[in-house]
Backbone bond lengths (Angstrom), bond angles and torsions (degrees), N, CA, C in turn:
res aa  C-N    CA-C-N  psi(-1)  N-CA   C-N-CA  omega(-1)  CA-C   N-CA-C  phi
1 X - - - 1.445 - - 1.532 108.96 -
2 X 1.234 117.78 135.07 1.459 123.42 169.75 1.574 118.14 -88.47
3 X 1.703 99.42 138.15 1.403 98.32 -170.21 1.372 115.03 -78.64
4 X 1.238 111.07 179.16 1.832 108.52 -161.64 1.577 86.53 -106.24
5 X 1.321 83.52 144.62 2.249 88.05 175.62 1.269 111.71 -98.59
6 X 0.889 143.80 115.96 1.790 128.27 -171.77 1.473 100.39 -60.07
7 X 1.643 90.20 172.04 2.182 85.71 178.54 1.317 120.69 -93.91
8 X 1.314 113.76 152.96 1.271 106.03 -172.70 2.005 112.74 101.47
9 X 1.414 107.53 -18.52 1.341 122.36 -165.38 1.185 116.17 -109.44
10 X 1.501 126.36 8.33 1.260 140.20 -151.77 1.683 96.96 -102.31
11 X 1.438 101.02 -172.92 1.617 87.26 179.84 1.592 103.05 -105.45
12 X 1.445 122.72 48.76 1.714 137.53 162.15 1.473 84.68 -88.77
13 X 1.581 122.15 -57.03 1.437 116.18 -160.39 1.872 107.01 -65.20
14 X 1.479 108.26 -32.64 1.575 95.74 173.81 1.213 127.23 -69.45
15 X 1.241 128.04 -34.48 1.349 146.32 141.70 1.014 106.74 -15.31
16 X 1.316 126.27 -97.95 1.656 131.71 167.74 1.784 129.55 -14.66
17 X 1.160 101.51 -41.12 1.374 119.68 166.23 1.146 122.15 -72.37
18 X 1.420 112.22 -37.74 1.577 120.40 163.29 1.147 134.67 -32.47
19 X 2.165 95.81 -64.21 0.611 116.09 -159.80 1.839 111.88 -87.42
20 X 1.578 99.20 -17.70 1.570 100.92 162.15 1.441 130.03 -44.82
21 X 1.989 95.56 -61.73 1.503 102.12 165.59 1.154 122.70 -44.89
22 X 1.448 134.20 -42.15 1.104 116.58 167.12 1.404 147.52 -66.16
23 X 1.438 97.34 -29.08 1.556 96.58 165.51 1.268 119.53 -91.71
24 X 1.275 117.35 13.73 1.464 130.97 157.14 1.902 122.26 -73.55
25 X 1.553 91.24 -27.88 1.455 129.92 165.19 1.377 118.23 -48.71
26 X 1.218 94.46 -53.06 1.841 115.00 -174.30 1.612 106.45 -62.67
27 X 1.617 94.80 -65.67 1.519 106.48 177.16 1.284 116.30 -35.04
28 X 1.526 118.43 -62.64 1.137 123.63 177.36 1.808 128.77 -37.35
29 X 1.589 105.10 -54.55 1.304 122.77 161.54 1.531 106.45 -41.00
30 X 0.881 121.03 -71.85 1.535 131.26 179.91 1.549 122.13 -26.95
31 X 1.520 95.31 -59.59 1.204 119.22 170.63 1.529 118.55 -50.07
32 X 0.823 117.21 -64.40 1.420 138.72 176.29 2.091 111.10 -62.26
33 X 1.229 113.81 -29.31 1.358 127.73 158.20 1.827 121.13 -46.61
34 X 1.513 78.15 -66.00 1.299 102.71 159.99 1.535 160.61 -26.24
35 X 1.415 91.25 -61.89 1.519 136.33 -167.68 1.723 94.73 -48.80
36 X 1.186 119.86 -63.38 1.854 99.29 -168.19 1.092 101.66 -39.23
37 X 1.577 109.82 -61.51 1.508 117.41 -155.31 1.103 110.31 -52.70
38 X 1.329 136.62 -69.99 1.414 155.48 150.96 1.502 113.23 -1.66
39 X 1.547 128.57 -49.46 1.568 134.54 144.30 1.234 130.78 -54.71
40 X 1.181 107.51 -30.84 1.498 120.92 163.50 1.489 116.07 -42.97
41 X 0.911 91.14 -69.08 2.056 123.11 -176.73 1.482 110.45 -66.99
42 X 1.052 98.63 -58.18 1.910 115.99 -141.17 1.529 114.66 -126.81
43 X 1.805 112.84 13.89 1.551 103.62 178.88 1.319 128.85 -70.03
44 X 1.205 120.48 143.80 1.947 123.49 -163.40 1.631 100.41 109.15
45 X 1.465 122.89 -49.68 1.462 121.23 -153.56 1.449 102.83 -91.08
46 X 1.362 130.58 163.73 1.165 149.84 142.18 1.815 129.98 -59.60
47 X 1.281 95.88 143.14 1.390 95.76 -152.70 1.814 77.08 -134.33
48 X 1.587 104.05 143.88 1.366 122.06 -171.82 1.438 114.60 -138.02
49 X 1.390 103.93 109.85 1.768 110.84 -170.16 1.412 117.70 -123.80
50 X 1.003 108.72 124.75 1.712 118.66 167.48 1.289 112.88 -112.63
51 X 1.233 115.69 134.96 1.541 134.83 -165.12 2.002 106.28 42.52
52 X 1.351 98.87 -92.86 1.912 83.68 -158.91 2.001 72.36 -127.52
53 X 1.282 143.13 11.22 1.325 163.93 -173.33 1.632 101.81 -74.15
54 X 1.732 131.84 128.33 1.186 103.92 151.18 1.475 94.75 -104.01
55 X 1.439 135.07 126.90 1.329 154.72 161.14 1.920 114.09 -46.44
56 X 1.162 97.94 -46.64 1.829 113.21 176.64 1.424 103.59 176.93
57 X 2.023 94.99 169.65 1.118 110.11 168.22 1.319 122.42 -153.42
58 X 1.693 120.82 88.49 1.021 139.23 153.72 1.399 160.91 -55.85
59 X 1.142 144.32 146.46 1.119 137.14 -135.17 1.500 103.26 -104.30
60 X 1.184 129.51 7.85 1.074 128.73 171.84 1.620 117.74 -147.46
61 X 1.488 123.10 172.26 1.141 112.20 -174.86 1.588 124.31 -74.55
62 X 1.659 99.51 -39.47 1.315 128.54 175.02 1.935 112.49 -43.98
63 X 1.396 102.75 -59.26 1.205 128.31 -177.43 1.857 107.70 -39.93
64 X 1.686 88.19 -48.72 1.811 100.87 -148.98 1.866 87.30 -81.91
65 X 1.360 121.52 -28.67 1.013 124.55 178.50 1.672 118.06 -50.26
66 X 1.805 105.44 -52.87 1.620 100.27 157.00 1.164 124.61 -63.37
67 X 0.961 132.48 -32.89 1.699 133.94 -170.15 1.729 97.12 -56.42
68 X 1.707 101.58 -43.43 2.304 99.05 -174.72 1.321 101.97 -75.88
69 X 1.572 113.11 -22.93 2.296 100.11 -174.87 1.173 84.12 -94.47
70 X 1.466 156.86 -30.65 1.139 135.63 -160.23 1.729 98.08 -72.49
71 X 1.410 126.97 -56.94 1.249 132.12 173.70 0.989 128.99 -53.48
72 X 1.347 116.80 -29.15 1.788 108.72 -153.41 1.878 98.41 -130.17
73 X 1.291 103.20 -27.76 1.850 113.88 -162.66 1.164 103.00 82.04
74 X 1.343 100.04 -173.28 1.645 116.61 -165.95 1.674 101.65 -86.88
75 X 1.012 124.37 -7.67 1.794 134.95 -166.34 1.690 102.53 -103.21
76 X 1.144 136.54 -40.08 1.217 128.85 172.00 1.491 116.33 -99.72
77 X 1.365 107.86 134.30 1.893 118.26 -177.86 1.484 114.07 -68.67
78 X 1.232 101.87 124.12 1.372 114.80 156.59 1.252 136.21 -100.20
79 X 1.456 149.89 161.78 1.546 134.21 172.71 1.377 99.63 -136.79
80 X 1.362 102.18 118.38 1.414 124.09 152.56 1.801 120.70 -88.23
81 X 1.236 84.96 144.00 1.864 90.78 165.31 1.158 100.48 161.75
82 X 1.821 92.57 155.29 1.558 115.04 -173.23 1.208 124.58 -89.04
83 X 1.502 103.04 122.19 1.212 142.97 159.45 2.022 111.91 -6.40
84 X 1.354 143.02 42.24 1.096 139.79 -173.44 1.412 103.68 -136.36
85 X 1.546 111.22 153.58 1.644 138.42 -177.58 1.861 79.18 -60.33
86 X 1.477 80.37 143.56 2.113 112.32 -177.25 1.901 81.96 -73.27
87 X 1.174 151.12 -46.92 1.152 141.48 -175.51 1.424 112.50 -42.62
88 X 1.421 109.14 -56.54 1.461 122.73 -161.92 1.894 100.24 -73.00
89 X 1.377 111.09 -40.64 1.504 133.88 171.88 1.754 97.06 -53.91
90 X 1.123 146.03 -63.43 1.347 153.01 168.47 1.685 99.72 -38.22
91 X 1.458 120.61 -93.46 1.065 114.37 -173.09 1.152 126.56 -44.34
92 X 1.302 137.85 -42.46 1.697 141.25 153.37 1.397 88.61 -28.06
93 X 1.253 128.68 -84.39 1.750 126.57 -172.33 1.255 109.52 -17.51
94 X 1.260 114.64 -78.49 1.755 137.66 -170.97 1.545 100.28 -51.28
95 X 1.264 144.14 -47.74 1.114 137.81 -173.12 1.513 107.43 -71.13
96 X 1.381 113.69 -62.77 1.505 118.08 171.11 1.655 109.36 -35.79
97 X 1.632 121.32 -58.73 1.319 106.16 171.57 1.191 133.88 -47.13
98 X 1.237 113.23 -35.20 1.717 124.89 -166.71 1.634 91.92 -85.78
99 X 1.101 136.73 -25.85 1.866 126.44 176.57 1.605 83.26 -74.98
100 X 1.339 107.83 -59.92 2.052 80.07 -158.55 1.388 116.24 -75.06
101 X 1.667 128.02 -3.14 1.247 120.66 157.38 1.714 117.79 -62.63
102 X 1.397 111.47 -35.37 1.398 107.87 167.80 1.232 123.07 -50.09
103 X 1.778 115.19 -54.04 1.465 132.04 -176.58 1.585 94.71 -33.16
104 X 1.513 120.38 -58.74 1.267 128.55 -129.89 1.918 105.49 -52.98
C-alpha cells in the first residue's frame, strides 16, 4: 500500500522552496551589486529588494518590513537588510560568536 502524502507536502511544496531560495538568491546578488552605492546614499538604513527591484529604503527595520508586505504580500519573498560596510557586517558576526561560545 502506498502512503498518503498530506497536501501541500508533495514535492510541488519542495519545488516552491527551491524556488524561494532562489529568488532569495537574486536579491542577494543585487544587494551586494549595489552596496557602494547604497552606502553612499543610504548608510544606517535598510534597503528592500524584490527580484533585481529596490522597493524602498528606510530607516528602520519595522518600516522596511511594510514597504516588502505592502509590495509583494505575504506569498512572494522579499530581502531586507542593513545598509553597512561587509567589515562592520563580519565583526558583528565574530562578536556574536564569541558571546555564544561563552554561553556554551
Amino acid at each position: 500500500m502506498t502512503p498518503k502524502v498530506p497536501k501541500n507536502r508533495g514535492s510541488g511544496d519542495r519545488t516552491s522552496k527551491l524556488a524561494r531560495a532562489f529568488h532569495l538568491q537574486t536579491e542577494l546578488e543585487t544587494f551586494e551589486q549595489l552596496l557602494p552605492k547604497l552606502l553612499e546614499t543610504s548608510a544606517g538604513k535598510f534597503v528592500v529588494i524584490n527580484a533585481r527591484k529596490v522597493l524602498g529604503i528606510e530607516s528602520d527595520y519595522p518600516s522596511a518590513l511594510k514597504v516588502g508586505y505592502a509590495a509583494c504580500g505575504s506569498e512572494t519573498p522579499f530581502f531586507v537588510e542593513l545598509i553597512e560596510s561587509p567589515e562592520i557586517s563580519q565583526r558583528k558576526s565574530r562578536v556574536l560568536m564569541t558571546r555564544l561560545e561563552c554561553i556554551k
